[in-house]
VEXKOL-962145 format. One record per residue (C-alpha): x, y, z; residue in three letters; residue number from 1. Coordinates in steps of 0.001 Angstrom, whole numbers, m for minus. Last residue first. Layout:
% residues N
<node><px>X</px><py>Y</py><pz>Z</pz><residu>ala</residu><num>NUM</num></node>
...
END
This chain:
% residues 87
<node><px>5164</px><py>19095</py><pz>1511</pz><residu>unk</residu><num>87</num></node>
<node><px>4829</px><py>16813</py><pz>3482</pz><residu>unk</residu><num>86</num></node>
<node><px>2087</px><py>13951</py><pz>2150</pz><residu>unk</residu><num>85</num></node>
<node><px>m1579</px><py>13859</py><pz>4351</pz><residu>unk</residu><num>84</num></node>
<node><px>m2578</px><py>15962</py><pz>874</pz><residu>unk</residu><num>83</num></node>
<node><px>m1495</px><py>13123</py><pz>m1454</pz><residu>unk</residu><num>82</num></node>
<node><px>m3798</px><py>10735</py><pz>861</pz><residu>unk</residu><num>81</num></node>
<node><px>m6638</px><py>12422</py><pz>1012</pz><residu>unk</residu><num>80</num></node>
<node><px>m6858</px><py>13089</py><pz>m2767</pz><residu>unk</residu><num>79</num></node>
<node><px>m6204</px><py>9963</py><pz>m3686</pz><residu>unk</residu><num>78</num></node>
<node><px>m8769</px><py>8762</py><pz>m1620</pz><residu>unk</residu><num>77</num></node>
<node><px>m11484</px><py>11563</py><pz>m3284</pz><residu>unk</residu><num>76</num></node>
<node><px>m10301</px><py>10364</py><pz>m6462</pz><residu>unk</residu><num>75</num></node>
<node><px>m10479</px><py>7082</py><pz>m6134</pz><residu>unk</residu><num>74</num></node>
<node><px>m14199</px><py>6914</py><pz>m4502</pz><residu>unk</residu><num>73</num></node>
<node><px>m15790</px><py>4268</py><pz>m6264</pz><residu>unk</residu><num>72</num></node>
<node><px>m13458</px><py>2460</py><pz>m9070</pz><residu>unk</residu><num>71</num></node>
<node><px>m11636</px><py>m255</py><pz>m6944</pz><residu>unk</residu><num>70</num></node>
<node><px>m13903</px><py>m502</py><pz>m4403</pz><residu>unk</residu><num>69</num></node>
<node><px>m12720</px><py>m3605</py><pz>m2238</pz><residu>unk</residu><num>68</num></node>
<node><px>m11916</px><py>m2322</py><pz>930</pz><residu>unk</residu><num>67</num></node>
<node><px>m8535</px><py>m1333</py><pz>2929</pz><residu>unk</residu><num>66</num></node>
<node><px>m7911</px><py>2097</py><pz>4106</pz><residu>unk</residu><num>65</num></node>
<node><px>m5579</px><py>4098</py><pz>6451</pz><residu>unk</residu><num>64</num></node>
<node><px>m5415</px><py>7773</py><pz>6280</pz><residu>unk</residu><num>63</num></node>
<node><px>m3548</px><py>9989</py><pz>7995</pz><residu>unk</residu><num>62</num></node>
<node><px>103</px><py>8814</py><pz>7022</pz><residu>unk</residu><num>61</num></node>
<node><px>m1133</px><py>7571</py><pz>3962</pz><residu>unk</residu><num>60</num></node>
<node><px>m2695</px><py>4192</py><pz>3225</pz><residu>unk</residu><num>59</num></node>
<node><px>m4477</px><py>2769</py><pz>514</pz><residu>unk</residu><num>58</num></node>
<node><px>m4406</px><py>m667</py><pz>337</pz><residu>unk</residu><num>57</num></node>
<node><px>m7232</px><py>m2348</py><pz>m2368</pz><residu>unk</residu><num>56</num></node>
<node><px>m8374</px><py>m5578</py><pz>m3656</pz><residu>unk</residu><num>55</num></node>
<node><px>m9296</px><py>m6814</py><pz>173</pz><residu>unk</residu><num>54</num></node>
<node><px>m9680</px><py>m10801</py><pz>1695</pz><residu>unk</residu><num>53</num></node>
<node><px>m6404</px><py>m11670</py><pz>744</pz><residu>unk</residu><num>52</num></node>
<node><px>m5433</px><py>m12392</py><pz>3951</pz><residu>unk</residu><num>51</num></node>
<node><px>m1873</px><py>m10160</py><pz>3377</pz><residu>unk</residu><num>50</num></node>
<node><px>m4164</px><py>m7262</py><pz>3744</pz><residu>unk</residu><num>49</num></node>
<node><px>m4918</px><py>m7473</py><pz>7102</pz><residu>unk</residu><num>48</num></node>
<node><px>m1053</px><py>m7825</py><pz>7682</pz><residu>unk</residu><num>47</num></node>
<node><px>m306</px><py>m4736</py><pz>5331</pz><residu>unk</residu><num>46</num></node>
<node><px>m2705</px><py>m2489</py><pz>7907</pz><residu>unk</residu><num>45</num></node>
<node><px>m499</px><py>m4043</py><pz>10808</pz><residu>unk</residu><num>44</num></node>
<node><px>2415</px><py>m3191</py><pz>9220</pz><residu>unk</residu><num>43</num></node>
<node><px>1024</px><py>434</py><pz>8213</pz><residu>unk</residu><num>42</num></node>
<node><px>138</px><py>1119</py><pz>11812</pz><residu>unk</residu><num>41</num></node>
<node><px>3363</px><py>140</py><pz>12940</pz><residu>unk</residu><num>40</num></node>
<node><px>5080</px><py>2142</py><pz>10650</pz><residu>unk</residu><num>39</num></node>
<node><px>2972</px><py>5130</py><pz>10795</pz><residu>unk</residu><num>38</num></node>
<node><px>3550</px><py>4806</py><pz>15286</pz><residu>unk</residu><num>37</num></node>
<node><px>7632</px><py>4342</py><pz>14130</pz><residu>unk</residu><num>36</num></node>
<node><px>8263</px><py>7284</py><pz>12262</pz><residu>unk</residu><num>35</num></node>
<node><px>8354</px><py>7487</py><pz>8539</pz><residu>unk</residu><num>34</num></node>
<node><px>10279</px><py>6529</py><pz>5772</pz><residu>unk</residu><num>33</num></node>
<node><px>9142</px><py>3765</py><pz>3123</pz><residu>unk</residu><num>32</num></node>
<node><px>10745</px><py>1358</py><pz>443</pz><residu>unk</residu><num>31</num></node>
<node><px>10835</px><py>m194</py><pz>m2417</pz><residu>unk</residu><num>30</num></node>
<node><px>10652</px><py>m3392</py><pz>m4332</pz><residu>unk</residu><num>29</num></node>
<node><px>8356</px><py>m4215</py><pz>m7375</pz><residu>unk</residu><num>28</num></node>
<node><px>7582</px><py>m7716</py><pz>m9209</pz><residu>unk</residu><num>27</num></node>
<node><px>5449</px><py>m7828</py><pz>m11734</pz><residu>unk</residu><num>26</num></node>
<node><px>4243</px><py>m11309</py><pz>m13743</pz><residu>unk</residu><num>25</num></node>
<node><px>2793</px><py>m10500</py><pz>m17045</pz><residu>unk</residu><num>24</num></node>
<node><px>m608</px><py>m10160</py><pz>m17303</pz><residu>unk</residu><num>23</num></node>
<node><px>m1464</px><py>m9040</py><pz>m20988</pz><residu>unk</residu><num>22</num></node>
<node><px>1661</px><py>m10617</py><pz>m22463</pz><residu>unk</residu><num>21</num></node>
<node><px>m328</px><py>m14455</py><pz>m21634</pz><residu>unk</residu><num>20</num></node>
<node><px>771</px><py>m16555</py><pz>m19051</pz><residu>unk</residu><num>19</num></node>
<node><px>4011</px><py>m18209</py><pz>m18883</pz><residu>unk</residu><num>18</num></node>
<node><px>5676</px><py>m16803</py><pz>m15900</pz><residu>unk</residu><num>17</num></node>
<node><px>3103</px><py>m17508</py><pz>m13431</pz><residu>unk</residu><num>16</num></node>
<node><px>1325</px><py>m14355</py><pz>m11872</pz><residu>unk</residu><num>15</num></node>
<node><px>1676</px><py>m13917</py><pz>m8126</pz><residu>unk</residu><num>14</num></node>
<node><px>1299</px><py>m10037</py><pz>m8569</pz><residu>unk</residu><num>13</num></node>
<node><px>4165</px><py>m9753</py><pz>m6658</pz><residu>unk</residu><num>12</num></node>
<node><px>4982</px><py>m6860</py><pz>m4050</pz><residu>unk</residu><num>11</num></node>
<node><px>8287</px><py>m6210</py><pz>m2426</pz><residu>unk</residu><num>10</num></node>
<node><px>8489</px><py>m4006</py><pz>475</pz><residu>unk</residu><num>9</num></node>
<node><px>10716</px><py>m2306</py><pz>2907</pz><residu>unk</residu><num>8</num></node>
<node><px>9766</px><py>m145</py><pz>6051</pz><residu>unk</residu><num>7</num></node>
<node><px>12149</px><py>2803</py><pz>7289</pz><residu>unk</residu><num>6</num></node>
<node><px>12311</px><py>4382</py><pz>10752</pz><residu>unk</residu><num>5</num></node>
<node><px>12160</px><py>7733</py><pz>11762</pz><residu>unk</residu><num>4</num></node>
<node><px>12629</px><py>8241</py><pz>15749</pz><residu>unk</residu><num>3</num></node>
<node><px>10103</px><py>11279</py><pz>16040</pz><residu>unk</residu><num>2</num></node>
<node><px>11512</px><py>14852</py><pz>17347</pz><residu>unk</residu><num>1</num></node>
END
């Protein structure tokens, strides 16, 4: 069997604390189980993202994506992605 291994993050939105209601800053923490070739792959997928260069992660344990179409092709990512889940 795969070693599993666990990955924790904390994402900020980077948002001052004074701005307006509508954009409060967000902070969220959590964490993720799977085995060590996801985690690496999802590290390195995180790094690229980190650049700041990409609006969008999506990554699954079969699918790894990072573009900037926020609107095209949700559902079919989605999709993808909650089917790649165990069930």
């Amino acid at each position: 069997s795969k070693t599993r291994c666990f990955i924790q993050l904390r994402l900020n939105n980077n948002e001052p604390a004074d701005v307006s209601f509508s954009n409060p800053p967000q902070l969220t923490d959590f964490h993720i189980e799977t085995d060590f070739e996801n985690i690496n792959k999802l590290g390195n997928l995180l790094i690229n993202f980190g650049k700041l260069k990409h609006k969008r992660l999506l990554w699954s344990p079969s699918q790894l994506l990072l573009d900037n179409e926020l609107n095209q092709n949700f559902q079919d990512n989605m999709a993808a992605a909650l089917a790649s889940l165990p069930n």
